[in-house]
LOPAZA-784986 format. One record per residue: y, x, z of N, C-alpha, C in turn; residue number from 0. Coordinates in pm, 1 decimal, always signed. Each point is the difference from the previous one (the first is absolute). Layout:
<pts>
      n.c2      n.c1      n.c3     ca.c2     ca.c1     ca.c3      c.c2      c.c1      c.c3    i
         Y         X         Z         Y         X         Z         Y         X         Z  NUM
...
</pts>
This chain:
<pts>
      n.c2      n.c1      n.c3     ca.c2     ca.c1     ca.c3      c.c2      c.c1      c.c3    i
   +3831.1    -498.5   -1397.5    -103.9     +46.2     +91.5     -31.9    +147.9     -24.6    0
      +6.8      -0.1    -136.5     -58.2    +157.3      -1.8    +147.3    +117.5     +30.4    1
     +79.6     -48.3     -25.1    +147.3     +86.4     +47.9     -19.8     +39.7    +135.5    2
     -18.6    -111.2    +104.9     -32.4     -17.5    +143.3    -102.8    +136.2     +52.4    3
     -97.3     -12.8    -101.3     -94.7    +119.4      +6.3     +39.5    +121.3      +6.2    4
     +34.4     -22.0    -152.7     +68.3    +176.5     -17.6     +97.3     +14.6     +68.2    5
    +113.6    -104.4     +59.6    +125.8     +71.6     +72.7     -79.5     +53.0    +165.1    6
     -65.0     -71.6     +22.1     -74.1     +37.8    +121.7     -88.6    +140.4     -43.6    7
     -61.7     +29.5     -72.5     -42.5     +91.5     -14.5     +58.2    +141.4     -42.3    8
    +132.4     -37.8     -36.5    +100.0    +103.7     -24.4     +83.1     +69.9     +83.0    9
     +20.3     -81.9    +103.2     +28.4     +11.9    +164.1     -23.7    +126.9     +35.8   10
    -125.4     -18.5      +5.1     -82.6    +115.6     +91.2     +58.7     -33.0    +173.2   11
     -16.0    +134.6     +30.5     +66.7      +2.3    +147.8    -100.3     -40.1    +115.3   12
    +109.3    -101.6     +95.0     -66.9     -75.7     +77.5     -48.1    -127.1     -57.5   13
     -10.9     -36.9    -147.8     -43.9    -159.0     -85.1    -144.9     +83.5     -13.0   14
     -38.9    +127.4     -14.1     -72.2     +19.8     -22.8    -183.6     -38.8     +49.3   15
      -0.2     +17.4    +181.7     -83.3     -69.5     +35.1      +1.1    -160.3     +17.3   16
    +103.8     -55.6     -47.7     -54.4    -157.8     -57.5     -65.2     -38.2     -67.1   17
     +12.1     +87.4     -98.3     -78.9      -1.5    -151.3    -182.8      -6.0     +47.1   18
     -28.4     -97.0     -16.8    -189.3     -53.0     +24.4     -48.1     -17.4    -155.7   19
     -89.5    +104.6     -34.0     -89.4      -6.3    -124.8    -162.2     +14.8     +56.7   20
     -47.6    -143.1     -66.4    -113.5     +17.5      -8.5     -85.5     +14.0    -132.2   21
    -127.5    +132.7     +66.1     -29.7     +91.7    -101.0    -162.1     -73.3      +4.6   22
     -10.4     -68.7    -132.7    -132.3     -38.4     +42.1    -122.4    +105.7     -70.2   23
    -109.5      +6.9     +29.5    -110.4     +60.7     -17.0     +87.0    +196.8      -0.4   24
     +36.1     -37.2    +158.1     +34.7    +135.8     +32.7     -93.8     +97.4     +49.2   25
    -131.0      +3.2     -59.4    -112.6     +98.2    +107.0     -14.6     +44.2    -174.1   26
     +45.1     -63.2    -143.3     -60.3     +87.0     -77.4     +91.3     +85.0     -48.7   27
     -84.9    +102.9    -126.4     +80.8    +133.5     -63.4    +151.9     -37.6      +6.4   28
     +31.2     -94.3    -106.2    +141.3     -20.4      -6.6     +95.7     -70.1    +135.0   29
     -59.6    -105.6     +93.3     +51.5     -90.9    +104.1      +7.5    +104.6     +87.2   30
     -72.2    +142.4     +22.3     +11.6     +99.0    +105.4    +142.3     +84.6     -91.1   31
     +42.2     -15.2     -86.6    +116.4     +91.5     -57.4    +115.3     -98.9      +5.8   32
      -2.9    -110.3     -32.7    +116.1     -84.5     +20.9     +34.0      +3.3    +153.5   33
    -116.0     -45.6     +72.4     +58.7     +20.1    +182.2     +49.2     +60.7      -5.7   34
      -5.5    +163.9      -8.5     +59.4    +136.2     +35.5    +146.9      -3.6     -60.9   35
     -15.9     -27.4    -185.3    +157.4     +10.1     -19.1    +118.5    -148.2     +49.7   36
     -67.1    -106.6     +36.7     +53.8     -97.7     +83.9     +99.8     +56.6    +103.3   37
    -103.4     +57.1     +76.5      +8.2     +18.7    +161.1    +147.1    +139.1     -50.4   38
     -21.8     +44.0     -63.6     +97.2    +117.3     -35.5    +102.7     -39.7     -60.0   39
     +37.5     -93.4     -24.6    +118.5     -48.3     -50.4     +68.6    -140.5     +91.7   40
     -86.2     +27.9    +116.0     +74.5     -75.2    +110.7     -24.2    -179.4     +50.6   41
    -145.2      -4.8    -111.5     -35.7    -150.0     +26.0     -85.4     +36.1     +83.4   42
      +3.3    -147.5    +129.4    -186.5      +4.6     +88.2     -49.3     -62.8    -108.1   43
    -147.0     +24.7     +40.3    -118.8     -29.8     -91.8     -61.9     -34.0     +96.8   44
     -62.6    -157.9    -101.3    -126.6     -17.6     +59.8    -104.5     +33.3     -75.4   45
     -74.8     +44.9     +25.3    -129.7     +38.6     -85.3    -113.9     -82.6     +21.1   46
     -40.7     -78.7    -119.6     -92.6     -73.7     +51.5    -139.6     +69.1     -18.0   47
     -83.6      +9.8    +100.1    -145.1     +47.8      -4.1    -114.8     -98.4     +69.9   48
    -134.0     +59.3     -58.2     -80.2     -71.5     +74.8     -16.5      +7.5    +122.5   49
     -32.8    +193.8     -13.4     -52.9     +43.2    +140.3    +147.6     +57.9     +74.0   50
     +30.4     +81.7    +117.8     +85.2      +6.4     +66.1     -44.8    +190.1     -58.3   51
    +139.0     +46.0     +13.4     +15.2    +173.0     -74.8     -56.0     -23.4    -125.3   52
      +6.7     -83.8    -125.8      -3.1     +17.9     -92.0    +109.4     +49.7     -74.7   53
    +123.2     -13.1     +13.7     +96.1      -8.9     -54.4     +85.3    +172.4     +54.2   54
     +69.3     +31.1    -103.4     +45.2    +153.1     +17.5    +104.1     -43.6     +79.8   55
     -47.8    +121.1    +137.6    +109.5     -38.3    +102.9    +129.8    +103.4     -10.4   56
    +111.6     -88.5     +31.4    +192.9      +8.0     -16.6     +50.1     -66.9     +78.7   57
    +123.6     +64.1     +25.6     +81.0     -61.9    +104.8     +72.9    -103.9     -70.6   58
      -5.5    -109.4     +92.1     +44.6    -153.8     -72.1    -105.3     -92.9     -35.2   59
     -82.3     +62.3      -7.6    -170.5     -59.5     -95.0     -82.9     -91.9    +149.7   60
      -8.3     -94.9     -62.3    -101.2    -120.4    +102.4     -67.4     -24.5     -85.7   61
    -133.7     +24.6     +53.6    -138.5     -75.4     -50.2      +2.9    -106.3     +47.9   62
     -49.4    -118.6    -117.9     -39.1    -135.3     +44.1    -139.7     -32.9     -38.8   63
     -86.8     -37.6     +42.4    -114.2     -53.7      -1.9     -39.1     -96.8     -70.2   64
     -42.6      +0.8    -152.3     -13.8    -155.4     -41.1    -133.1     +27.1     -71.9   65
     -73.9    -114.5     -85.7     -25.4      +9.2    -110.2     -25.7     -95.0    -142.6   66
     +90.4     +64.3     -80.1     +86.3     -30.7    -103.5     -36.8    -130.8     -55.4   67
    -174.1      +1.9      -7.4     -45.7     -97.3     -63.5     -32.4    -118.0     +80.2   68
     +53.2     +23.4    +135.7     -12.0    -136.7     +76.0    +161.1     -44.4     +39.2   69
     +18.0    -100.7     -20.3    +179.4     -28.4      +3.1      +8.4     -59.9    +145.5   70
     -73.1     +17.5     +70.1     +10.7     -71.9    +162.1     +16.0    +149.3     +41.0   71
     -36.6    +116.8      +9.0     +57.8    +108.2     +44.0    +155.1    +109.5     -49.0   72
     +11.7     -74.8    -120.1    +138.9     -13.8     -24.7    +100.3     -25.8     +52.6   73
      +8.1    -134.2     +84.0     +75.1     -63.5     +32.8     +82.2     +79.0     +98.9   74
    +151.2     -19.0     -31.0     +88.5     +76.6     +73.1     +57.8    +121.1      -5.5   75
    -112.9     +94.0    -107.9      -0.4    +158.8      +2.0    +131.1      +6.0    -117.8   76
     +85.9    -106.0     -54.7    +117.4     +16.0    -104.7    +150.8     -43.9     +91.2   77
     -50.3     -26.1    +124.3    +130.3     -73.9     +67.4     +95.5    +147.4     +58.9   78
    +129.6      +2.8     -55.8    +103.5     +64.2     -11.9     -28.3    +104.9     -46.6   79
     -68.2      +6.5    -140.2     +22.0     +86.1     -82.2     +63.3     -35.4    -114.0   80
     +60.2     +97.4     -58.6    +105.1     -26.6     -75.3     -50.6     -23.3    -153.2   81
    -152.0    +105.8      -5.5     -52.5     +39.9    -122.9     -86.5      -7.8     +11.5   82
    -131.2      -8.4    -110.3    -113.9     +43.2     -15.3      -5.4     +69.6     -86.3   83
    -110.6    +138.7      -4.1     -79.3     +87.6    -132.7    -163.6      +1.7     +44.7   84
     -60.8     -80.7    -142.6    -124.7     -58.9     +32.5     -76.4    +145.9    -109.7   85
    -100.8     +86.6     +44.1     -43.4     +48.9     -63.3    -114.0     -30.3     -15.2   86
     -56.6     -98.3     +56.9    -156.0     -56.8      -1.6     -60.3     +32.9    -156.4   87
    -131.6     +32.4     +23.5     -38.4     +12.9    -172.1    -161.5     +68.3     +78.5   88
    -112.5     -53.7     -83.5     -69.5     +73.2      +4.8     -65.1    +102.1    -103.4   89
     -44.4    +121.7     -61.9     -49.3     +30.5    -125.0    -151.9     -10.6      -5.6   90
     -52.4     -61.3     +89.2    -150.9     -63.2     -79.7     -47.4    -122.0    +100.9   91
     +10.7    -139.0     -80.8     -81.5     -70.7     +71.8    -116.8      +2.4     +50.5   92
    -100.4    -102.5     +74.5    -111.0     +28.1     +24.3     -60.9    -140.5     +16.0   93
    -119.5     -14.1     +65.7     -40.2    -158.8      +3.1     +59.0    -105.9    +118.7   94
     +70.0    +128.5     +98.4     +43.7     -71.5     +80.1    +193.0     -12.0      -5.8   95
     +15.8    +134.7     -41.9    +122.8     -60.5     -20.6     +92.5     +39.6    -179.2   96
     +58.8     -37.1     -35.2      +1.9     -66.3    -153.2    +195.9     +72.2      +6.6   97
     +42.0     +18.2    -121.3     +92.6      +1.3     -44.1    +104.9    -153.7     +15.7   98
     -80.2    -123.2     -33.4     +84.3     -97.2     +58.5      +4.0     -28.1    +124.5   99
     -92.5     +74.2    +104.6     +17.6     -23.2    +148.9    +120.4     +80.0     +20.9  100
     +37.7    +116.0     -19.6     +89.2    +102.9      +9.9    +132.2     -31.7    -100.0  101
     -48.2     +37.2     -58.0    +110.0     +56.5    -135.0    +124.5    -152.1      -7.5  102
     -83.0    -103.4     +23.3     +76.6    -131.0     -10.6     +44.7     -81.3    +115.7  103
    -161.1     -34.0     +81.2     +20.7     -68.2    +105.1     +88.5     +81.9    +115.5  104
     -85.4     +74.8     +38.0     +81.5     +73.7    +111.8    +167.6     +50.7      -6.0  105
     +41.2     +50.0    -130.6    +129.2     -25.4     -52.0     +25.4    -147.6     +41.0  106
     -19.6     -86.0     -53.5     +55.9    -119.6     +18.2     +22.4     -94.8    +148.8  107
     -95.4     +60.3     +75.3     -21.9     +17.2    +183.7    +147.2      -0.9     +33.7  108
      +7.0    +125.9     -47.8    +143.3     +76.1     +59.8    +104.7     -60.4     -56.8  109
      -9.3     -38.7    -121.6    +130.2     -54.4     -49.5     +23.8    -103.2     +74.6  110
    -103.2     -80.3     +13.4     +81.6    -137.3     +61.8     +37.5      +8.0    +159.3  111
     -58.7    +124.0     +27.5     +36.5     +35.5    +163.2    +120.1     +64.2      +1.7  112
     +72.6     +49.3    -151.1    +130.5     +43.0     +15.0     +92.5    -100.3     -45.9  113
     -29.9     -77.2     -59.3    +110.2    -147.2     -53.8     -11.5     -95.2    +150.8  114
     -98.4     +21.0     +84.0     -19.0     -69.0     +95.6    +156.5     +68.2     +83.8  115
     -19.0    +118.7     +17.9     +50.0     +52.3    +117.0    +194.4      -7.8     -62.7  116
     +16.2     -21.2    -124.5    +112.5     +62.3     -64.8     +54.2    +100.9     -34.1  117
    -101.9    +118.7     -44.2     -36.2    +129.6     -16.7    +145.4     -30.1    -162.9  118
     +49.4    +128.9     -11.0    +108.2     -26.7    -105.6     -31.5     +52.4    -125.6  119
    -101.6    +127.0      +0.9     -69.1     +54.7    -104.9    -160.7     +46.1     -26.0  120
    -102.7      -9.0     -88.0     -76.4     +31.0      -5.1     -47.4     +64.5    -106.7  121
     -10.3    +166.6     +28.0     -42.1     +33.2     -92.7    -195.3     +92.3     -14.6  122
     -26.8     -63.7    -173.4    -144.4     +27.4     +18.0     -41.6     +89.2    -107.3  123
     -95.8    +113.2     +28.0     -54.5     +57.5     -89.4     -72.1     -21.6     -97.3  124
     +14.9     -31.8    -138.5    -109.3     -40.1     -60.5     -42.2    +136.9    -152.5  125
      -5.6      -8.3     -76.9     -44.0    +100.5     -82.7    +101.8     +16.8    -120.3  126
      -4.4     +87.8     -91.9    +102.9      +7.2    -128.2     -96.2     -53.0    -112.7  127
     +67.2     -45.6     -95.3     -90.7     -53.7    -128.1     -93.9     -98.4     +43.4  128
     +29.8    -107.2     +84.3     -85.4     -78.8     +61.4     -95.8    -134.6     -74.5  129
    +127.5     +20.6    -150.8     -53.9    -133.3     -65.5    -113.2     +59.4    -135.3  130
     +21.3    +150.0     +46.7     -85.5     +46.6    -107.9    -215.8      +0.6     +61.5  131
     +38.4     -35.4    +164.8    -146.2     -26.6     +32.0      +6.5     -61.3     +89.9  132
     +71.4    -116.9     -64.2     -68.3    -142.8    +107.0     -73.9     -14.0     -31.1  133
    -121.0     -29.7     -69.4    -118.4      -7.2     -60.1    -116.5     +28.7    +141.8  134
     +63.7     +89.9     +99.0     -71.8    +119.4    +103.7     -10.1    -110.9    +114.6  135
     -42.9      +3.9     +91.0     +24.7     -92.2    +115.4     +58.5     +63.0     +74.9  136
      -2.7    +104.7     +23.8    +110.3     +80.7     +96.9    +148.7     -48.6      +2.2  137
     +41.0     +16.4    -201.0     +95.5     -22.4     -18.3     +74.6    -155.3      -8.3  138
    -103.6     -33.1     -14.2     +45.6    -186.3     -24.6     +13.3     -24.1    +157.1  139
     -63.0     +21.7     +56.6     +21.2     -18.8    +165.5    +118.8     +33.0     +63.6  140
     +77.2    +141.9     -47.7    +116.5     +37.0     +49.8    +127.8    -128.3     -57.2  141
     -47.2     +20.2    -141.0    +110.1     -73.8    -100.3      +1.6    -171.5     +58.3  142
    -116.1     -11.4     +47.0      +3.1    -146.0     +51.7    +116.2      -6.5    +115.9  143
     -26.0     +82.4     +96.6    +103.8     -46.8     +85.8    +122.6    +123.4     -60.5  144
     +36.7     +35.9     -95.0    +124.8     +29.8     -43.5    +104.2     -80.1     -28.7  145
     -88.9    -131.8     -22.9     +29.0    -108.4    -122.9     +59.2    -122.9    +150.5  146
     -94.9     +44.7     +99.1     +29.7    -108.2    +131.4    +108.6     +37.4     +44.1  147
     -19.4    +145.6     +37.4    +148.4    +104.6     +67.0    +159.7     -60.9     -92.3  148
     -77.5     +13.4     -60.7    +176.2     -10.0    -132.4     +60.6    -168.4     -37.3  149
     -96.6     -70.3     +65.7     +34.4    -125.8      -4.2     +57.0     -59.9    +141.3  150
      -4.5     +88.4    +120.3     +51.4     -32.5    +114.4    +134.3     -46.1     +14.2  151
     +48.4    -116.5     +11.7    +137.8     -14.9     +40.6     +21.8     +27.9    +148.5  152
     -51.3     +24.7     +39.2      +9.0     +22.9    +149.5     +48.7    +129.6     +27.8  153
      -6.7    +128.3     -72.7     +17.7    +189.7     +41.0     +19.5     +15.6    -145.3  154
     +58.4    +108.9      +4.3      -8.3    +113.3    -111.6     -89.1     +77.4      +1.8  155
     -27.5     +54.8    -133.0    -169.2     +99.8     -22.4     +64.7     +86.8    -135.9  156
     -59.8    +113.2     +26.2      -3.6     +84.0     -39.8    -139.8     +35.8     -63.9  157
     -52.3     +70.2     -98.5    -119.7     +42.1     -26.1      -1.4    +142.9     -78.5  158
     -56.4     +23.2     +93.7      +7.9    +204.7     -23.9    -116.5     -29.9    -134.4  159
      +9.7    +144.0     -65.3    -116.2     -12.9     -93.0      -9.9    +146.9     -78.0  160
     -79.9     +25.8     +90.0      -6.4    +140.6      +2.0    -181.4     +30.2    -157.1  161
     +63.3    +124.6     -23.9     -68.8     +63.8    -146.3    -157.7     +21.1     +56.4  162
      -1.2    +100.1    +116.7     -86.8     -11.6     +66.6     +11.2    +106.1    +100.1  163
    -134.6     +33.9    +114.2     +23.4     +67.1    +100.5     -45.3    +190.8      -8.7  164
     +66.3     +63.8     +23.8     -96.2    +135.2     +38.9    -139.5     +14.1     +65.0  165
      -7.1     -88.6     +75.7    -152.0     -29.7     +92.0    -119.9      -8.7    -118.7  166
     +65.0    -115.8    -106.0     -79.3     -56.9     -80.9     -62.7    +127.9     -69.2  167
    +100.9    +134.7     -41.4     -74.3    +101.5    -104.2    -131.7     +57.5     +58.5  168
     -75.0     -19.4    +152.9     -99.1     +23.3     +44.8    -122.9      -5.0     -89.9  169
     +45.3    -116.2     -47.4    -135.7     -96.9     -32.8     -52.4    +121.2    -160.3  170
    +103.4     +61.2     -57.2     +38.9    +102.1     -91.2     -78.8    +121.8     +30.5  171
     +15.7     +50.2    +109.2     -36.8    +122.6     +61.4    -191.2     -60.9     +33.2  172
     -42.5    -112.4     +44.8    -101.6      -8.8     +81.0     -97.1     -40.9    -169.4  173
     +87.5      -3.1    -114.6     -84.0     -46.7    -104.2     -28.2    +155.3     -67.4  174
    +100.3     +77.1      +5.5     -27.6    +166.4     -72.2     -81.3     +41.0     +86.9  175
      -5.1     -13.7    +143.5    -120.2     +84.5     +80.2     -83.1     -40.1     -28.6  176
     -35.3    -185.8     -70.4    -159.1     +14.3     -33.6     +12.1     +23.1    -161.8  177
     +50.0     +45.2     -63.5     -36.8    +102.2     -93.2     +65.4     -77.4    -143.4  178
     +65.6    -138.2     +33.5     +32.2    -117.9    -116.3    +151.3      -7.5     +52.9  179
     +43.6     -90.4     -71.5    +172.6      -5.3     +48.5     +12.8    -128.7    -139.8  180
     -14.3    -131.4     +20.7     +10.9    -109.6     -69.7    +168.6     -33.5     -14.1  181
     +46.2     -34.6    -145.2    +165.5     -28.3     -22.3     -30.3    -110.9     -25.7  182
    +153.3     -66.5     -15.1      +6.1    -167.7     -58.2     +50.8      +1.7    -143.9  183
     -81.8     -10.2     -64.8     +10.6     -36.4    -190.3      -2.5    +173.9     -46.6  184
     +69.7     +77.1     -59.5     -25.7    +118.3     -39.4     +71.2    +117.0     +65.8  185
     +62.4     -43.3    +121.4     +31.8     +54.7    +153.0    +134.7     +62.5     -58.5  186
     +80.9     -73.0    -108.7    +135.6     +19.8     -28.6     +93.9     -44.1     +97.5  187
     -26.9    -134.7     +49.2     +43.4     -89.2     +82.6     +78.6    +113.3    +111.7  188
    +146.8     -35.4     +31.4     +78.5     +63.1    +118.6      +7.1     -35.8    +137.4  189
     +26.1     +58.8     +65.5      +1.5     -69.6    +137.4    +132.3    +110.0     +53.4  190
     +36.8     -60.8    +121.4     +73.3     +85.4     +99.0     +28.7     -58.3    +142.8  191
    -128.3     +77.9     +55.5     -33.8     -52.6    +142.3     +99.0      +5.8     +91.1  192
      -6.0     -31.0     +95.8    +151.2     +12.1    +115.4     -65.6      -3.6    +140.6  193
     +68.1    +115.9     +80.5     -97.1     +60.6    +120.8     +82.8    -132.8     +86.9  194
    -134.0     -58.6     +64.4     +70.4     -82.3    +126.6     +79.8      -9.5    +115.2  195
     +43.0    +147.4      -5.3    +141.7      +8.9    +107.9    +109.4     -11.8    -104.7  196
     -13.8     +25.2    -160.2    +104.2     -91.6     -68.8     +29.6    -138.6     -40.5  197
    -141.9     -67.5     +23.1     +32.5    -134.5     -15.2     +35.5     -27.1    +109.3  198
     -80.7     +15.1     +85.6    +101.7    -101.8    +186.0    +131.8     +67.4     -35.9  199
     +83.5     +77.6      -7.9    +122.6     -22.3     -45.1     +57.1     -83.6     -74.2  200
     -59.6     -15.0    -115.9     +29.6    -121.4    -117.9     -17.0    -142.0     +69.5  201
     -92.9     -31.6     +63.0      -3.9    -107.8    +102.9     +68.3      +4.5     +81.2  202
     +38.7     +54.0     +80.3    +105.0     -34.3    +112.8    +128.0      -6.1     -61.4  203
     +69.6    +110.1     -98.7     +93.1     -24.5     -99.2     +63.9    -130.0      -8.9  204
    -120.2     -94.6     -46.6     +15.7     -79.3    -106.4     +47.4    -134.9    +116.8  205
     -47.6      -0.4    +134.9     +42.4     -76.6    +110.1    +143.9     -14.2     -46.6  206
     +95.2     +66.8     -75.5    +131.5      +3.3     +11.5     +14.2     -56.8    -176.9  207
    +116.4      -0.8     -19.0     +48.1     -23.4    -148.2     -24.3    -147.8     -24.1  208
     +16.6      -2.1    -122.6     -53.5    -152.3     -69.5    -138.8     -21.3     +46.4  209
     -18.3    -201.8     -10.5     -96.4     -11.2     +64.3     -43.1     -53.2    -141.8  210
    -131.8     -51.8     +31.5     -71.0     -53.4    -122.9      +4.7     +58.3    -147.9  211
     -90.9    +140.3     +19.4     +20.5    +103.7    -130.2    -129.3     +46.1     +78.0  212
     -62.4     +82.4    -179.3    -123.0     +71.5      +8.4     +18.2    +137.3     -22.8  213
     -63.5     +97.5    +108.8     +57.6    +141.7     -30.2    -120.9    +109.7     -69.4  214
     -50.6     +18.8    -122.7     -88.2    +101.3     -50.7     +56.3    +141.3     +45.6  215
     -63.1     +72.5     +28.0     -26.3    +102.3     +73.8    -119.5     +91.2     -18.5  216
     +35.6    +142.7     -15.7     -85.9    +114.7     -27.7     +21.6    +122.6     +36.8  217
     -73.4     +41.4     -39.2     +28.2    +163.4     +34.1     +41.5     +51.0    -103.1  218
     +93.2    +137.3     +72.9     +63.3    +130.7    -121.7     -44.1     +56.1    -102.6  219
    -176.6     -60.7     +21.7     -64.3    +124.4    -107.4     -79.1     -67.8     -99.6  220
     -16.8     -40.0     -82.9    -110.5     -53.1     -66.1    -127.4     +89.3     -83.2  221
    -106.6     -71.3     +35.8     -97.5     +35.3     -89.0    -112.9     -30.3    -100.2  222
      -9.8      -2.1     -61.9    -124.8     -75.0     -72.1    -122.1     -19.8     +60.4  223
     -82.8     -63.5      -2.7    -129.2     -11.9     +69.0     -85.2    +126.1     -11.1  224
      -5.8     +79.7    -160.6     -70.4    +119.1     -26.3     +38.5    +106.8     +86.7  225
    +152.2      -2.3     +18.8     +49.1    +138.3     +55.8     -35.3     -56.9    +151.3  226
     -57.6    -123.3    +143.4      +9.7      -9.6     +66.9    -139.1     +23.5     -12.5  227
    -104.8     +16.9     -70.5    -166.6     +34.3     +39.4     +53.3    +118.8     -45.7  228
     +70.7     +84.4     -62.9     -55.0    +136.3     -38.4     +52.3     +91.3    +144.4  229
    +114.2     -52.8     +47.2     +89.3     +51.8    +149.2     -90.0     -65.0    +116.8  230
     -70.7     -79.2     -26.6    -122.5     -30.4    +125.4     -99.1    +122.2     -51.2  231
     -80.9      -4.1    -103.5    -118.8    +124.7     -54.9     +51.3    +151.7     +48.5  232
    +128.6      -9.8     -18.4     +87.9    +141.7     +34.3     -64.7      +2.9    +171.6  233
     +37.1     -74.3     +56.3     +19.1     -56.4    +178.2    -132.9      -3.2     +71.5  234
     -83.0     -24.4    -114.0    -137.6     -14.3     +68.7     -87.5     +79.6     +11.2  235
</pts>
């Protein structure tokens, strides 16, 4: 099955607009960068959104209308696609909606709307060093349906697992403007973020090759937590 993929995807050409990937939680940071490098490497996309113009518009790119956490508006939005890339994730729950509404359920929406349809691959974003904070609910929520994804006999899955995002060093910059800049343990700790027009590459990538493998992923540069508040204090 997964040969089938990649030989089709190796094609190019006129195989090229056959190729149907659906991009779920395509209206956010990263699901608006995967559409774009999708659509540029010759797959239609469906983009799933709530509202209608959420999703970064490209030629090839169809918005579909669902929402995630109800599986009756699902229905159908996986039929003749070849793939899924689920970026669903939220970074702060609330009282109404929760890390296991998102992070798990709504992932899991889609999955069974792509084993439904006979979708051939699914691949999902989840985090790097994941078993070092399951403890988190964010993270136990992703890892929950990692654990569902990877047990599918029905598709192949993939699971990106990226170090972390460029977006994220904000939070860096918005802590030196108020005058503090908080590290994790004695801010030795490394990181090496990765800008999201390089991961939707790594995701769409990964549509091809071996199936059922986990891909860690980062960026070129690393830094310690100290040197990322002192280059925010610099910035601010």
């Amino acid at each position: 099955m997964g040969e089938r993929l990649a030989e089709t995807a190796a094609k190019g050409g006129g195989l090229a607009a056959e190729r149907t990937l659906v991009v779920a939680g395509a209206s956010g940071y990263l699901g608006r960068h995967v559409v774009q490098a999708a659509a540029a490497q010759g797959w239609h996309v469906k983009a799933l959104v709530r509202r209608a113009g959420a999703a970064e518009p490209a030629k090839g790119v169809e918005e579909v209308i669902a929402t995630v956490t109800d599986p009756a508006t699902l229905q159908g939005v996986c039929d003749g696609a070849d793939a899924v890339i689920s970026c669903l994730g939220i970074t702060r729950q609330t009282d109404k909606v929760t890390y296991a509404d998102i992070d798990y359920q709504a992932n899991a929406n889609v999955l069974r709307e792509a084993e439904r349809a006979g979708c051939r691959r699914f691949a999902y974003v989840s985090v790097f060093g994941a078993q070092a904070a399951i403890h988190t609910d964010m993270v136990a929520a992703k890892e929950r349906f990692v654990s569902e994804l990877m047990a599918s006999t029905k598709l192949e899955w993939v699971i990106i697992r990226p170090t972390g995002f460029f977006s994220d060093m904000r939070e860096f910059l918005d802590m030196a403007m108020s005058g503090r800049c908080y590290v994790l343990g004695d801010g030795t700790s490394r990181m090496n973020p990765i800008h999201g027009e390089d991961l939707a590459n790594v995701c769409v990538d990964a549509l091809s090759g071996e199936p059922n493998r986990q891909v860690p992923v980062g960026g070129p540069e690393t830094f310690t937590w100290n040197e990322v508040c002192s280059l925010a204090f610099q910035a601010a």
